[in-house]
C-alpha positions in Angstrom: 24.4 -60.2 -70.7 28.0 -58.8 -69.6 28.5 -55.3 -71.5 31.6 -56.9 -73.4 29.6 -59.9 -74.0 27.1 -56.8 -75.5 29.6 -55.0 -77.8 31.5 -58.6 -78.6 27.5 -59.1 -80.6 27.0 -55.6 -81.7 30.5 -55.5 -83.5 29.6 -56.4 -86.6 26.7 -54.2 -86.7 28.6 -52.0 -85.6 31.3 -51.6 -88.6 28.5 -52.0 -90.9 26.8 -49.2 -89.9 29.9 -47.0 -90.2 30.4 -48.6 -93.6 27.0 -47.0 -94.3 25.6 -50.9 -95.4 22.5 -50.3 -93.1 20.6 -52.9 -94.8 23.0 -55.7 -93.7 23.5 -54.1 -90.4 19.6 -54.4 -90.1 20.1 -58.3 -91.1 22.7 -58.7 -88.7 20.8 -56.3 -85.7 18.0 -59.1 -86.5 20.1 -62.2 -86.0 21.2 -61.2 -82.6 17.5 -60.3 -81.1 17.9 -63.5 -78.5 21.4 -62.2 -77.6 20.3 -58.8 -76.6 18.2 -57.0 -74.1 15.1 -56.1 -75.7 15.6 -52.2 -75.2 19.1 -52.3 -76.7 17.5 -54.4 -80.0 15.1 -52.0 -80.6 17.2 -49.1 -79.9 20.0 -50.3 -82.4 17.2 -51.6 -84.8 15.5 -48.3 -84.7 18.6 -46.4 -85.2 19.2 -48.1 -88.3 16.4 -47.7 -89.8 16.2 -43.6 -89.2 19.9 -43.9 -90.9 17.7 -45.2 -94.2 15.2 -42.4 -93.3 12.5 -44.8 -92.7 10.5 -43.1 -90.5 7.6 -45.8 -89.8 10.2 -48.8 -88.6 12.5 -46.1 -86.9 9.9 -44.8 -84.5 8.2 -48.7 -83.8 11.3 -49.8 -82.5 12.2 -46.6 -81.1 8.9 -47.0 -79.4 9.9 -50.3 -78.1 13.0 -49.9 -76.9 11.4 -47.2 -74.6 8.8 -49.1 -73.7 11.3 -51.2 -72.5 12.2 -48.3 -70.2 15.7 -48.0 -72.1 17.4 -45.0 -71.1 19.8 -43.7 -73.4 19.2 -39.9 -74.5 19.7 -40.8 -78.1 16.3 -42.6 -78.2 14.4 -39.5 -76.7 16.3 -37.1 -79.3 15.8 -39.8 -82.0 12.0 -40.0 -81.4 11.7 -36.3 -81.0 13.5 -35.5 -84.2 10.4 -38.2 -85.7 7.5 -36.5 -84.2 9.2 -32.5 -85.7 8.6 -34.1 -89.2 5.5 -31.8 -90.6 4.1 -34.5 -91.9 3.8 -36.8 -88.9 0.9 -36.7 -86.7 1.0 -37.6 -82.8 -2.1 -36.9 -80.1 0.8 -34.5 -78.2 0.6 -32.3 -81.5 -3.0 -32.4 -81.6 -5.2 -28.9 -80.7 -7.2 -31.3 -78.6 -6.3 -30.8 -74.8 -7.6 -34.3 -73.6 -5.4 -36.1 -76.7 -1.9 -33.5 -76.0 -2.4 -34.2 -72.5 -2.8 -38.4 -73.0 0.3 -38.5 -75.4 2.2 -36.5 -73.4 1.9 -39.0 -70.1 2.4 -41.9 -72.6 5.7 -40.5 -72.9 7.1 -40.1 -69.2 9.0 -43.4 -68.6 7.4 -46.1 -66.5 11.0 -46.6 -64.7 10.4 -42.4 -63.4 7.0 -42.9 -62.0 7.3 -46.4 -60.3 10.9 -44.9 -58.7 8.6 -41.7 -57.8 6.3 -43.7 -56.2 9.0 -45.4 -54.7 10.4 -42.2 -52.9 7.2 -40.8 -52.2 6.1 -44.0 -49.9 9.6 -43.9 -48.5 9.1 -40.5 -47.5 5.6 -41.0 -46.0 7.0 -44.0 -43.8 9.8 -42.5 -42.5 7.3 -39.1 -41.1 5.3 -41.9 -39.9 7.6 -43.7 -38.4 9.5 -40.6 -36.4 5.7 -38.9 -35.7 6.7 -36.3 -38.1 2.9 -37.2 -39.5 0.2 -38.7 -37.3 -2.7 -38.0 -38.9 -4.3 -41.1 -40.1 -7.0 -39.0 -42.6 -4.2 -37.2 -44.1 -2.1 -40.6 -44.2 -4.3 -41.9 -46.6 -5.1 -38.9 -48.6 -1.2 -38.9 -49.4 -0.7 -42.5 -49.9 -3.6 -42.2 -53.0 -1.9 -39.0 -54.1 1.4 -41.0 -54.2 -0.2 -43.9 -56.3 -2.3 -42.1 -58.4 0.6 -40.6 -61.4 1.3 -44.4 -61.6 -2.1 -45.9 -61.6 -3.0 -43.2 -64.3 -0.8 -44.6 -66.6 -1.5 -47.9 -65.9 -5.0 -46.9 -67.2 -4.1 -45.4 -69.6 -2.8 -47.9 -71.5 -5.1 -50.5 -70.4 -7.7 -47.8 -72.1 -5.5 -47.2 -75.4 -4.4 -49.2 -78.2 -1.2 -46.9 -79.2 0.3 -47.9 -82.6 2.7 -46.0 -85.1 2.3 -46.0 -88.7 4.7 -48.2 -89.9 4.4 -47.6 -93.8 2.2 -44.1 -95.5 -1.2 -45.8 -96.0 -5.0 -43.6 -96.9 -7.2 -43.5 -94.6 -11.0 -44.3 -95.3 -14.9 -43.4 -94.3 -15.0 -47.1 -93.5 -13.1 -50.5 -93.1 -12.9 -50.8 -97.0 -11.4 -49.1 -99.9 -14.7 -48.6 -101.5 -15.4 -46.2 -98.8 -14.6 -42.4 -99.1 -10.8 -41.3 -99.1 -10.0 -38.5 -96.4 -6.2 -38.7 -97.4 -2.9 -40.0 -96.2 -1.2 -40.8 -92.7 2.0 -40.7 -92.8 4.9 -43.1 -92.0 6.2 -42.3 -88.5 3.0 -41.3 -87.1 1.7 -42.0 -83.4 -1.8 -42.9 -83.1 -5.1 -44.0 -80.9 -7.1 -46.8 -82.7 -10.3 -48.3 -80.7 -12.5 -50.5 -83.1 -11.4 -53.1 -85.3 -13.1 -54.5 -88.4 -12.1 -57.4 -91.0 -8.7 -55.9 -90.9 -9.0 -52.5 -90.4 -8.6 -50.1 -87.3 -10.6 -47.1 -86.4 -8.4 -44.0 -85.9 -9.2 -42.0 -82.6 -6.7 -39.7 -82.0 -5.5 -37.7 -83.6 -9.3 -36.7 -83.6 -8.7 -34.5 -86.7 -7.8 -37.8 -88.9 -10.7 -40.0 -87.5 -10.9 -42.5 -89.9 -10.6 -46.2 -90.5 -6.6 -47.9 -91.6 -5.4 -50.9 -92.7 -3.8 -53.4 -89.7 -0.9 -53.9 -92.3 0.5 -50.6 -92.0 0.4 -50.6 -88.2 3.0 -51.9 -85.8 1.3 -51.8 -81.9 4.0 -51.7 -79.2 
């Protein structure tokens, strides 16, 4: 879609959200999901919803759109001004070194490491190409290195189920009310979830809320 065929779409939204009617902006941000790139959806969406100071649907579409590799600094400021929120938790807040480390790489955009990757190969063929490198051992050993901050994250979330906390819900010993009560997780919240039980997800990370949560209140992007 042509950037004025973009904003011709968005207008609407647009006056509504400087009207402060964010709840018909939302409605109309909805209607226009097949019009729009899916980054620029979620972005808007998100947006909207942070205005209202919902904190679980502001950060799942804010997650989204950068999934989505969308690039606008507002997103990144948006989402960082989420995870500063005391109350939410996120594995890069975590005192854990493996789960800081995990969320932190979850965050560097796929479109930086495949255009990394990109250079770095481009690099290594042109210092083959003009003899500047001819050894064939140390060929290799930098082609891996090259591949390997991409293929790490391509593991990584292969490995991971990431999910945000979309509304404040308790979490429990087990997959059932009846089981013990460890407290609340907050709306907003970034989290790891492995095994899943007649409904319920086991939490992961951050390790220091293990515990099981109801599908309901999660949105997985």
């Amino acid at each position: 879609m042509s950037d004025t065929s973009t904003m011709n779409v968005l207008k609407t939204s647009q006056q509504l959200y400087i009207d402060g009617d964010f709840d018909k902006a939302i409605e109309n941000t909805l209607s226009l999901k097949e019009k729009l790139d899916a980054g620029l959806f979620h972005y808007n969406l998100g947006s909207l919803y942070l205005k209202k100071g919902e904190l679980g649907p502001a950060r799942y579409h804010m997650e989204k759109a950068k999934k989505q590799d969308f690039t606008y600094p507002m997103l990144w400021n948006n989402l960082k001004f989420i995870n500063s929120q005391r109350e939410v938790l996120d594995p890069t807040k975590s005192k854990v070194l493996s789960e800081k480390m995990i969320g932190h790489y979850m965050d560097i955009p796929l479109l930086f490491l495949t255009f990394t990757l990109l250079v770095s190969l481009s690099i290594l063929v042109l210092a083959v190409r003009f003899k500047k490198l001819t050894n064939k051992g140390l060929i290799a050993f930098l082609v891996v290195l090259s591949l390997s901050p991409l293929a790490m994250r391509l593991a990584l979330e292969k490995s991971y189920r990431f999910a945000v906390v979309i509304k404040t819900k308790r979490v429990h010993e087990g997959p059932s009310k009846i089981f013990q009560d460890f407290g609340e997780i907050h709306e907003g919240s970034r989290i790891i979830v492995s095994k899943y039980r007649d409904k319920w997800y086991y939490i992961t990370s951050p390790s220091s809320f293990s515990g099981w949560i109801e599908k309901s209140a999660l949105g997985f992007y």
